[in-house]
Structure formats: C-alpha cells, structure tokens
VEXDREN-2710 file (C-alpha; in Angstrom, 1 decimal):
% VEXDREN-2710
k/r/px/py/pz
1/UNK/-71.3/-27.1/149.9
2/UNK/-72.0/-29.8/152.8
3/UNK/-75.0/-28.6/155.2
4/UNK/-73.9/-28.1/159.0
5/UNK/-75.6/-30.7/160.5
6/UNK/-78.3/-29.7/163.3
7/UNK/-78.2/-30.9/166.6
8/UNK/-79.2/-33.9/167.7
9/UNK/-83.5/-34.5/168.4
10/UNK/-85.1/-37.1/170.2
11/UNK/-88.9/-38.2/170.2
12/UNK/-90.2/-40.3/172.7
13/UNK/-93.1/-42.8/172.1
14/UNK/-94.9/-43.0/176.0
15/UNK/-96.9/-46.1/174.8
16/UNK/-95.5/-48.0/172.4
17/UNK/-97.3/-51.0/170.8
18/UNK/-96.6/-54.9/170.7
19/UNK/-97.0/-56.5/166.9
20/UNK/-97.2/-60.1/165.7
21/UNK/-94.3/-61.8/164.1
22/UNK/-95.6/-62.5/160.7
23/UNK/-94.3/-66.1/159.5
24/UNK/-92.6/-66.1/155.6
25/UNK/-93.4/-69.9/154.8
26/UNK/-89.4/-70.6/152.9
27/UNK/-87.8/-67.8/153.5
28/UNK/-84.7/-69.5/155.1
29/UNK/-84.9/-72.0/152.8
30/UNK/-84.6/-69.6/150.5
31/UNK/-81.7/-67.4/151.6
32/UNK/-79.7/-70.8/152.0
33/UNK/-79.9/-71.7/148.5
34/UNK/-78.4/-68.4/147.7
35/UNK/-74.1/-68.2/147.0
36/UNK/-72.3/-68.0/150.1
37/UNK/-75.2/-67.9/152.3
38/UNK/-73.5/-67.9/156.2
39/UNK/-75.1/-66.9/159.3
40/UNK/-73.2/-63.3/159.7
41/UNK/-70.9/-63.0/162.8
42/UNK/-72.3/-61.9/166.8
43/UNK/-70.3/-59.8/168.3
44/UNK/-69.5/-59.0/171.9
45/UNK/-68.4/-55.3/172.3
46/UNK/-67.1/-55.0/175.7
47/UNK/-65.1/-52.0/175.3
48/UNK/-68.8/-50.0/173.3
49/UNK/-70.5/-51.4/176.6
50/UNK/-68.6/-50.0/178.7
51/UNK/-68.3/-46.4/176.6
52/UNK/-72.7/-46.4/176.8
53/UNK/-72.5/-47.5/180.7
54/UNK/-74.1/-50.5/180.2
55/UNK/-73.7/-54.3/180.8
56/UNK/-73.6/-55.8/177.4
57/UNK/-73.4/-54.4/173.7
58/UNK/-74.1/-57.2/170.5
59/UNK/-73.0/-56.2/167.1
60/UNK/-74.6/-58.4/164.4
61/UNK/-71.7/-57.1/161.7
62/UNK/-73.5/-57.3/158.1
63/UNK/-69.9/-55.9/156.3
64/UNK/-69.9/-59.5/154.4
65/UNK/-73.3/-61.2/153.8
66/UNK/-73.5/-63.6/150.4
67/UNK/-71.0/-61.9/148.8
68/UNK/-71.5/-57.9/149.3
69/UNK/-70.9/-55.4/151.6
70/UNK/-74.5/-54.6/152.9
71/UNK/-77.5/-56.8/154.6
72/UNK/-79.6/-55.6/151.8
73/UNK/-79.5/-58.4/149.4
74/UNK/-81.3/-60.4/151.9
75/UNK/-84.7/-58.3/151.6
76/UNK/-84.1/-57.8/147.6
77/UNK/-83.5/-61.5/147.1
78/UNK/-86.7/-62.3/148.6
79/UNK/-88.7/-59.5/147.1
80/UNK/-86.9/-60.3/143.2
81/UNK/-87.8/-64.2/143.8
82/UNK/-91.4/-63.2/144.8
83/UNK/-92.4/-61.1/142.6
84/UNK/-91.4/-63.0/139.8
85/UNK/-93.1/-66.0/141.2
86/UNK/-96.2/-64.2/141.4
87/UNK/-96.2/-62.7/138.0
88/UNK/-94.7/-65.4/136.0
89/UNK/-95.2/-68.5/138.9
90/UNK/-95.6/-71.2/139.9
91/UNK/-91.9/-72.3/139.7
92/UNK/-91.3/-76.4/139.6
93/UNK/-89.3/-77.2/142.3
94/UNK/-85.9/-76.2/142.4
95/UNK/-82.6/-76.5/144.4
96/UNK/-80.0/-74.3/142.1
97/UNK/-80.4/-70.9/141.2
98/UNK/-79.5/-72.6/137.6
99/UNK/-83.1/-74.6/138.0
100/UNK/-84.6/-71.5/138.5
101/UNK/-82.8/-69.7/135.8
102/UNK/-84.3/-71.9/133.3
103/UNK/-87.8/-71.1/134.1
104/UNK/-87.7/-67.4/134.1
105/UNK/-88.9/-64.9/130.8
106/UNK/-86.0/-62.4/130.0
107/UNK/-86.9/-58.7/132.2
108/UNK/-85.2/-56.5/133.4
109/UNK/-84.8/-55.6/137.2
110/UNK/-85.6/-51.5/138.2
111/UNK/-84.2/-50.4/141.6
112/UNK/-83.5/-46.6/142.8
113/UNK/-81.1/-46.5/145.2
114/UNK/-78.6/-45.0/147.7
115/UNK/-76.5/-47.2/147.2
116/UNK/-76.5/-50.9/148.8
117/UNK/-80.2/-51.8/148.1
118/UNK/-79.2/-51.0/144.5
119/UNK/-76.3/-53.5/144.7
120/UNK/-78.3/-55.9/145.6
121/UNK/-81.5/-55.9/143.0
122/UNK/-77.8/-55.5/140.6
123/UNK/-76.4/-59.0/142.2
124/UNK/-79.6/-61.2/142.0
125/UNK/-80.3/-60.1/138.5
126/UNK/-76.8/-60.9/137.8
127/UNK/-77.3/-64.2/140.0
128/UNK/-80.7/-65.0/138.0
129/UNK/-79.2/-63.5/134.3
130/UNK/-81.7/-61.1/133.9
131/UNK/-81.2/-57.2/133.0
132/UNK/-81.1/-54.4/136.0
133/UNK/-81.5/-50.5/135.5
134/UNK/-80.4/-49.4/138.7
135/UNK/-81.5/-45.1/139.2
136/UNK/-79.4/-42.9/141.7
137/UNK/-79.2/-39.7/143.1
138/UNK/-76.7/-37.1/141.6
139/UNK/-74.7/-36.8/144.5
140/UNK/-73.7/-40.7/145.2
141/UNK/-70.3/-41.4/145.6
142/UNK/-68.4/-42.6/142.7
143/UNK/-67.3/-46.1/144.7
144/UNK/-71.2/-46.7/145.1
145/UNK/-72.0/-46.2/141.3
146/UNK/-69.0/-48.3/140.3
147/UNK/-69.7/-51.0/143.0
148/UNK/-73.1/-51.4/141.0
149/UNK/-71.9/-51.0/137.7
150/UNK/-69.6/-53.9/138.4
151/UNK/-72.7/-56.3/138.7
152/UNK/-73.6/-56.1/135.2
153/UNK/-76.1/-53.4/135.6
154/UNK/-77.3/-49.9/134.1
155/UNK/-76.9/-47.1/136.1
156/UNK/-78.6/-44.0/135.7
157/UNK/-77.9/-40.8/137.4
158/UNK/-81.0/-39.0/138.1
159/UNK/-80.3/-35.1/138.3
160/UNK/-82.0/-34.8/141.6
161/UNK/-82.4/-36.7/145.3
162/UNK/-83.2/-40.5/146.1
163/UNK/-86.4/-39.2/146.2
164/UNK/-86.9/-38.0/143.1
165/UNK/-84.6/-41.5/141.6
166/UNK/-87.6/-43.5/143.4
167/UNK/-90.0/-41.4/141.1
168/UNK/-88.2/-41.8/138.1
169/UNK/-88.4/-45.8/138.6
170/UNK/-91.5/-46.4/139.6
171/UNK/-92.4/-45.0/135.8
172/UNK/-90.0/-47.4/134.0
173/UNK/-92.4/-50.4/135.4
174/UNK/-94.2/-52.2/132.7
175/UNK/-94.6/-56.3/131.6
176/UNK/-90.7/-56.7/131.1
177/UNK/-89.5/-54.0/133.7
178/UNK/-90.4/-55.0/137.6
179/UNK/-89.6/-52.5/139.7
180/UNK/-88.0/-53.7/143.5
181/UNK/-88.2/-51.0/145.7
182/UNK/-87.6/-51.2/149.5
183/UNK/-90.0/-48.1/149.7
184/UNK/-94.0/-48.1/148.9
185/UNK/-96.2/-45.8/147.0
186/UNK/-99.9/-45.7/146.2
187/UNK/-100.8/-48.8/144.4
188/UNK/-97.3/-50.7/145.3
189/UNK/-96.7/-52.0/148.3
190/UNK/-96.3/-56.0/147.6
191/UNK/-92.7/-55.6/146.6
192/UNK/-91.5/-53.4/149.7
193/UNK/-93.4/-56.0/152.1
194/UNK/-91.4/-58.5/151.0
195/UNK/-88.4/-56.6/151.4
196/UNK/-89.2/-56.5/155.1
197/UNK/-90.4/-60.0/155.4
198/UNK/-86.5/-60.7/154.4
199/UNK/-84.5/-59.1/156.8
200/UNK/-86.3/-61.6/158.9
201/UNK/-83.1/-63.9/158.3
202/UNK/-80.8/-61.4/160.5
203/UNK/-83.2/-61.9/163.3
204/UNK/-83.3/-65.5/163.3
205/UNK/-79.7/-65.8/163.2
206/UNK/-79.3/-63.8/165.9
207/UNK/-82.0/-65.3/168.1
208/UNK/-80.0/-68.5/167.5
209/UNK/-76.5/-67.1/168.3
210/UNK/-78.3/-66.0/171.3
211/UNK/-79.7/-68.6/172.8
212/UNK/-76.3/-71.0/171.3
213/UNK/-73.9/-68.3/174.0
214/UNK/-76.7/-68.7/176.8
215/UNK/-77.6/-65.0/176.3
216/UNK/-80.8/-63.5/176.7
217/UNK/-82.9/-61.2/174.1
218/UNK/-81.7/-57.6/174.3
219/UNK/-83.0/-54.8/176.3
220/UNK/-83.0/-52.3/172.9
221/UNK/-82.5/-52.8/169.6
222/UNK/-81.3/-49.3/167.4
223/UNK/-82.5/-49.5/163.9
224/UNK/-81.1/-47.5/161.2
225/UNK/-84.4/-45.6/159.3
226/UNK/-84.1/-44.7/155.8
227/UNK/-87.4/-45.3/154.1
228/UNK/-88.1/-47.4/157.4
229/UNK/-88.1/-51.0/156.2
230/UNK/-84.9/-52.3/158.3
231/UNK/-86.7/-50.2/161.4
232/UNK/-90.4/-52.1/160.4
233/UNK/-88.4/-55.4/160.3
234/UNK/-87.2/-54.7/163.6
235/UNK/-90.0/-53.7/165.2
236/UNK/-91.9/-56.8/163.3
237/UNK/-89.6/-59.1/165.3
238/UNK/-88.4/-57.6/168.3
239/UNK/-91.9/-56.0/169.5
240/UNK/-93.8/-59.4/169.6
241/UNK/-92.7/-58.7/173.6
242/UNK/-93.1/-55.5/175.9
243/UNK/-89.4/-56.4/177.1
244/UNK/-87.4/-55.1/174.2
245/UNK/-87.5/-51.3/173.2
246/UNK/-86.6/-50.0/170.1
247/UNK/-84.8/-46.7/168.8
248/UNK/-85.3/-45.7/165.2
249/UNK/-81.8/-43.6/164.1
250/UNK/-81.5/-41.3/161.3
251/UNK/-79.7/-38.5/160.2
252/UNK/-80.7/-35.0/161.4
253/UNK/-80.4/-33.5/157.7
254/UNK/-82.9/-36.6/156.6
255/UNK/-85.0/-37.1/159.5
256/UNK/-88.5/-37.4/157.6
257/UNK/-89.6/-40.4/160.0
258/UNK/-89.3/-38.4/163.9
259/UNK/-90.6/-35.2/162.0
260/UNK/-93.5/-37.5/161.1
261/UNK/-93.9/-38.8/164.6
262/UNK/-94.0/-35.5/165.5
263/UNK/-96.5/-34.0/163.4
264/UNK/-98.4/-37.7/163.9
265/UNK/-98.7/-38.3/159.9
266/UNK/-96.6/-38.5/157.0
267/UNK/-94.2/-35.7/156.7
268/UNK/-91.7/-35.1/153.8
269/UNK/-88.1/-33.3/154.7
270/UNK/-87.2/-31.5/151.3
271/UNK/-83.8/-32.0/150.2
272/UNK/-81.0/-31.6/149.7
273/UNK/-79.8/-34.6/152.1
274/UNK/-75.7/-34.3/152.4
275/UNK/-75.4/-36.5/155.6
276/UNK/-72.7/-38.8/155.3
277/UNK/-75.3/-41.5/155.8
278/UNK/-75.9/-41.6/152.6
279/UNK/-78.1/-44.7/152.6
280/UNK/-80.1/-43.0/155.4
281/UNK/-80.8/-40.1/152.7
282/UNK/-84.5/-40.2/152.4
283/UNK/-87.0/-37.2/152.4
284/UNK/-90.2/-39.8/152.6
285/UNK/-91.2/-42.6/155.1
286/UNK/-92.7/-45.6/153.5
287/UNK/-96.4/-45.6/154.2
288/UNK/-96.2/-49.4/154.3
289/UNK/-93.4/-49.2/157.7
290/UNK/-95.0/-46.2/158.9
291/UNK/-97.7/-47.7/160.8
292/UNK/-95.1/-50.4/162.1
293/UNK/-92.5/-47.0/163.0
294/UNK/-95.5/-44.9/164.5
295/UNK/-96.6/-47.9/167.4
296/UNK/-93.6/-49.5/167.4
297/UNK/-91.0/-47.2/168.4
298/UNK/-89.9/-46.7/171.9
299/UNK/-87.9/-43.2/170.8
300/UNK/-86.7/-41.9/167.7
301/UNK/-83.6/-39.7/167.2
302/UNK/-81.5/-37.9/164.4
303/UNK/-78.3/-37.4/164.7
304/UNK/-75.3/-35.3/163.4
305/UNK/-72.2/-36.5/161.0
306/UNK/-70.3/-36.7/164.3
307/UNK/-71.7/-39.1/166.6
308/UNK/-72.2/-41.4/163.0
309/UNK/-68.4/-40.9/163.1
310/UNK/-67.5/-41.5/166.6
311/UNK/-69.8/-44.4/166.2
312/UNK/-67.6/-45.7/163.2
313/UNK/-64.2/-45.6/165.0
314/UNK/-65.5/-47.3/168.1
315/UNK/-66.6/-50.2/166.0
316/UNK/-63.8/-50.4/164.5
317/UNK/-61.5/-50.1/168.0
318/UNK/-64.0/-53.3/167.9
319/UNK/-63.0/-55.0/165.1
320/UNK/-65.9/-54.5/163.2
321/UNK/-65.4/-52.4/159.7
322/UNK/-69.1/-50.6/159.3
323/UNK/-70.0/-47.8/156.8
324/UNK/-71.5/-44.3/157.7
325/UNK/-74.9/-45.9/157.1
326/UNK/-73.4/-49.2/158.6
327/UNK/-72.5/-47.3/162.4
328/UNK/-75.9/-45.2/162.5
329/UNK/-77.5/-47.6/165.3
330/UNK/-74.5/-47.5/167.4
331/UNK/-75.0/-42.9/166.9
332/UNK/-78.1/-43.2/168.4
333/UNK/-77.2/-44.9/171.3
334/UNK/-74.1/-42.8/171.8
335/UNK/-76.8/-39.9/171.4
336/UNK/-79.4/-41.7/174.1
337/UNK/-76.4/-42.1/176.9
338/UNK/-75.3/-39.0/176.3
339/UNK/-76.6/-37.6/179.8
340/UNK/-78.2/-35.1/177.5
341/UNK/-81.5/-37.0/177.5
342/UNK/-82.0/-38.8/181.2
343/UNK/-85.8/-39.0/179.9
344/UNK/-85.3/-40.7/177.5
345/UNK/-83.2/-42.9/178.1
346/UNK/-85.7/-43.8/181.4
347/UNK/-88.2/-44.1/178.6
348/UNK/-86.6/-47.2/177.3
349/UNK/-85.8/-48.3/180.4
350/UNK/-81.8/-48.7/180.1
351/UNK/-79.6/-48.7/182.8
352/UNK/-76.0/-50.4/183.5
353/UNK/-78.0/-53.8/183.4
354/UNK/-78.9/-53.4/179.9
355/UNK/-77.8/-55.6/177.1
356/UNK/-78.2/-53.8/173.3
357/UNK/-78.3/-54.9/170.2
358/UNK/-76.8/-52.7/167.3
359/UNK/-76.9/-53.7/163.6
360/UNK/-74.2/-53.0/161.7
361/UNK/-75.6/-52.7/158.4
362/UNK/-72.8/-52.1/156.1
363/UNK/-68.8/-52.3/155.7
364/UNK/-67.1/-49.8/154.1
365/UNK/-68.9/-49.4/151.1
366/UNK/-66.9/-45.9/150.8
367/UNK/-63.2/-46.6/151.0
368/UNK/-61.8/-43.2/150.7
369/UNK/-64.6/-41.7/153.3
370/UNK/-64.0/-44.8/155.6
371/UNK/-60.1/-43.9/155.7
372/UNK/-60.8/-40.6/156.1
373/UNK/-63.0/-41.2/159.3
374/UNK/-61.2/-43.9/160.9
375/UNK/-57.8/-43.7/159.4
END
C-alpha cells in the first residue's frame, strides 16, 4: 500500500558557503570519446517562467545522453574508467574504446541501484566487455529491471530498500568484482568522488550554451538529492560565486538529506521509501557530498508525489519528456513560489528578475507511470 505523502518542508541555510571548482585533468576528453557523446539540449521554458513568476527558466533535458535515458552514465563512465586505471593502470594511450578494451583483465562491474545509475555501470561494462552484477531494491519497477537486463547485465533483486541493495554490494567487492557506487561508505569514497567529478560535463555544457545565447549564469539552480552526488556536483560548480543559490529537492517520504540539515549531522530516514521518485529513494546521505550539501545549500525542500507530477506535465506542455526523478528540480521550485514560503524564497533572493536553472535528469524511464501522469 503507497504511503500518503507528507506535506511539503523547507530548510533554509542563512549563510551558505562558496567552494572551489575542482579541475578533472581529461574529463571531457573523456566523455567525447564515448558513443554518441552530444552536448544535451538548453532549453528556454517561457511558459514554466511565467507559471514560477519569474523572468527566465533553463531546462538542461538529460532524457537522451550517449545513448540512455538518464545523465548518469556520465558520472559512472568516469568513475568505471578511473578506477580501473588506478587498479590495473597506467593505460597506453588510446583513442577507441576498442584500444582500451584490449588492455583491460576480465572483472566484473557491481552497482546497486534505483534504477538509472545502475544502467549506466550496465552500459559501460557492456561498452568495455566486461561483466556487471547490478543489485536493486524489491520494489523497482519492472521497466527499470528490464532496461538493465537489456545491457547484458545480472540483476539481483535484493529483498529489501536501496539502502539495504547498497549494503549487499559493497560485500561482493573483491580483486575481480569493483564496486561503482555513486554513494560513499567508510573506507570508500574514491569511486563516488569521481562520480561527482563527472557530472562536471553537464555544467560545462551549459556554461557554453550560455554564454553561445548571450545569457548570463542563473540566479538558482534546483538539484535533485538522492544520495547527494548530483546536488554535491552542483554545488561544486555553481557555488564557486555568492550570485547563484542553490535548492536541494527530494521526496518528503525520502528526505534523509534536510532531516540531516536539520538535526546538523547525518541522519538516516528508515524505509519503506514509495515516492514515485524512485531514483530519489534513499534513506542515507553520502558522507562524501554531505559536507558539500551542509555549506552549500541555499534551502532544502521535500516534496509530495504531486508537485513531482505537476512538475512532469509542465515540462512536458514544454516539450521536454522527464521522469518522476527526471522533474524533481522543477517540484521544488513549484514548491519555493508557492506563496507558501515568502522566506524562503527571499532567502535565495528570487524575484520576477530571476533566471533558474532546472535539470532534467531523466526521460521517461517508466513508460506506463509516465502515461499515466501525463497522458
């Protein structure tokens, strides 16, 4: 039976902190090489803009990026290519994924997953002929567990949450078995950094489709929050400046990251997690993003089904197909300009001058759920 979803929270960071941009010597050079590799499209959402009351919206649509339906092959790419350059490295040049194939020892790639990061550790091991053992939560939707069955790889249903799938992988790791998690634990944190470091690429694209339409950087960026690695990412690049705020999203049946903010350490939410954000259904905050979530964050705020919803049909009255997951920046602004929280919204400065900057993160990597939402 689905939870009824609580209502919507916000927390409000009254000082947040500026980071460094950390510089990933290759990593477009790297994401180039890859199949299909295309800048994903901008997109100008007039009729959004005018819904939130503000001047400009930007939807960077990741529905299509080298081949899948998600943005997360970008950060497991990176994270698969390093960590096997690490262990079994230094590679000899190389310009083809062939050339690269040809220098690597047969293992097997572990993931757990919620669904799209799972795809993609699926597709490079696929990409690189290597094994993958991909570990979900019971309650994934069948389209997810076929999409990553149809990349060659194993898929294990864990009788439990994401949580409990993340446990169960981080045990299979041994000489042939290298786990890539976008999530750290005690002792592993290497792989998930490097999952952040690429999700760089979407930033750079954006910062040159930006500055190619005469357009300025964005008052506010929403950033989806699972674990937290797409939010640290954000934060990484947008929070190099004072002038850009950013609000962490999440669902208010997984919302371990603003309970933590809250409490001002890590704080678990116990399962189960139903929302129809499925890739937003974490119980745990990576300790590697946390410190990035805890300074960098203007706000935080979880919201219901509904606005995730809403947020889905006005993207697609938009042109832009995006997944429950996919639409979850676009909930919390929706949320934000409610008129529900004025403070907040003053917090991060917004008013009908503002420009935002919404990541789309997925397309409709539920078919039947997306129909049933947007028709």
């Amino acid at each position: 039976m689905m939870q009824p979803d609580a209502a919507a929270r916000i927390f409000v960071n009254p000082r947040p902190q500026t980071f460094e941009t950390p510089t990933q010597t290759g990593l477009s050079d790297f994401h180039r090489k890859l199949p299909l590799y295309a800048p994903t499209p901008l997109v100008s959402a007039p009729y959004v803009a005018a819904v939130l009351g503000v001047r400009q919206v930007w939807v960077k649509d990741e529905s299509s990026r080298l081949g899948l339906p998600a943005y997360k092959i970008l950060g497991a790419a990176w994270a698969t290519y390093k960590e096997l350059e690490t262990r079994f490295g230094p590679f000899q040049p190389w310009e083809t994924l062939s050339e690269l194939r040809g220098q690597l020892p047969p293992v097997t790639l572990v993931a757990a997953t919620d669904g799209n990061h799972g795809r993609a550790v699926a597709r490079m091991a696929h990409w690189l002929e290597l094994g993958a053992q991909i570990l979900v939560p019971s309650d994934m939707a069948a389209a997810r567990q076929n999409a990553i069955r149809s990349e060659g790889a194993d898929v294990e249903v864990v009788d439990g949450s994401y949580d409990q799938a993340v446990s169960a992988a981080a045990k299979l790791a041994d000489d042939t078995h290298l786990v890539i998690s976008d999530t750290a634990w005690e002792g592993y944190q290497r792989v998930p950094a490097w999952v952040i470091a690429g999700y760089g690429t979407i930033f750079g694209e954006i910062d040159q489709q930006l500055a190619a339409l005469g357009a300025g950087q964005p008052s506010a960026v929403a950033a989806q929050m699972g674990v937290g690695s797409l939010a640290a990412a954000v934060i990484q690049h947008y929070r190099a400046a004072e002038s850009t705020h950013v609000l962490g999203v999440e669902p208010t049946q997984a919302d371990c990251v603003l309970r933590s903010l809250e409490a001002g350490q890590l704080t678990e939410v116990a399962g189960p997690h139903r929302s129809i954000m499925a890739g937003l259904n974490c119980g745990n905050t990576s300790p590697l993003a946390w410190p990035l979530l805890q300074g960098g964050l203007s706000a935080s705020v979880a919201v219901p089904d509904a606005r995730a919803e809403d947020a889905m049909r006005l993207l697609a009255a938009s042109g832009v197909v995006s997944g429950e997951s996919g639409a979850a920046g676009l909930a919390g602004f929706l949320e934000l300009l409610s008129g529900r929280h004025p403070a907040a919204a003053a917090a991060l400065s917004l008013t009908q001058d503002s420009s935002l900057l919404i990541i789309s993160t997925e397309g409709a990597t539920d078919p039947e759920t997306y129909r049933r939402i947007v028709g």
